[in-house]
C-alpha positions, 0 to 999 in steps of 0.5 A: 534295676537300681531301684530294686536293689535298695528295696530287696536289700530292705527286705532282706533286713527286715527279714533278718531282724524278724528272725533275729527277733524270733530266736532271740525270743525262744532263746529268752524264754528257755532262758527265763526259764533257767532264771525263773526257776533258780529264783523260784527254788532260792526264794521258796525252797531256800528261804533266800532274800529275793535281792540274793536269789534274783542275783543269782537267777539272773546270771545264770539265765544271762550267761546261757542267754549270751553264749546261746544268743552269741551261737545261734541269733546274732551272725556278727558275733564272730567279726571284729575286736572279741576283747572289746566284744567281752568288755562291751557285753560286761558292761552291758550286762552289768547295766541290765543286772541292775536295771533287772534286780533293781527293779525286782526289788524296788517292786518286792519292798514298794508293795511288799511282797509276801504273796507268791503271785506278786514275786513272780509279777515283779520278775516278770516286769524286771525280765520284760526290761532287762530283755528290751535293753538287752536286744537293743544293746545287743543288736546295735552294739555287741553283735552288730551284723 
């Protein structure tokens, strides 16, 4: 009976990173959502660079990103040190703030953009990174279970 213990606790596992994965993703997309709209309206409507409208677009998603995710996808969220939990997710964040903005817009002055099509390409790509890196992390680091 040993035997299958191991295996149900696999599946178990696999069953739980499935959903985490799955929240995780709905919980992203209204996020994006929150991003994606703040970008469009400062950037088109605004008239603001896109450096300063993806600043701006990405904390706002990534701050209801993190207490939807906190709530909702990652039970080890309430177990262990909170402050060191607040200084790994800061840093994080920080990290995955760069890696996003930056990439937005290295593509936005590689290609230079004018296009509205393109804009939304290259945040598309840079939420597709800040995502992957952000899972990960938050998985393996942040809210380990």
């Amino acid at each position: 009976m040993t035997v299958a213990e191991p295996a149900a606790a696999t599946q178990t596992a696999r069953l739980g990173l499935v959903h985490q994965l799955i929240r995780f993703g709905l919980i992203g997309g209204g996020c994006a959502l929150i991003d994606f709209g703040t970008y469009s309206l400062l950037l088109g409507a605004v008239g603001w660079p896109s450096w300063l409208a993806k600043s701006i677009s990405f904390i706002l998603g990534t701050t209801a990103s993190y207490v939807i995710n906190r709530k909702f996808t990652f039970q080890g969220a309430s177990k262990g040190n909170t402050k060191a939990r607040a200084g790994a997710f800061a840093v994080l964040y920080t990290t995955t703030f760069f890696v996003n903005m930056g990439s937005n817009e290295a593509l936005v002055q590689i290609f230079d953009a004018t296009e509205p099509w393109q804009f939304t390409l290259f945040w598309v790509i840079a939420q597709g990174l800040g995502t992957a890196i952000n899972f990960v992390m938050l998985k393996l680091l942040i809210f380990r279970d």
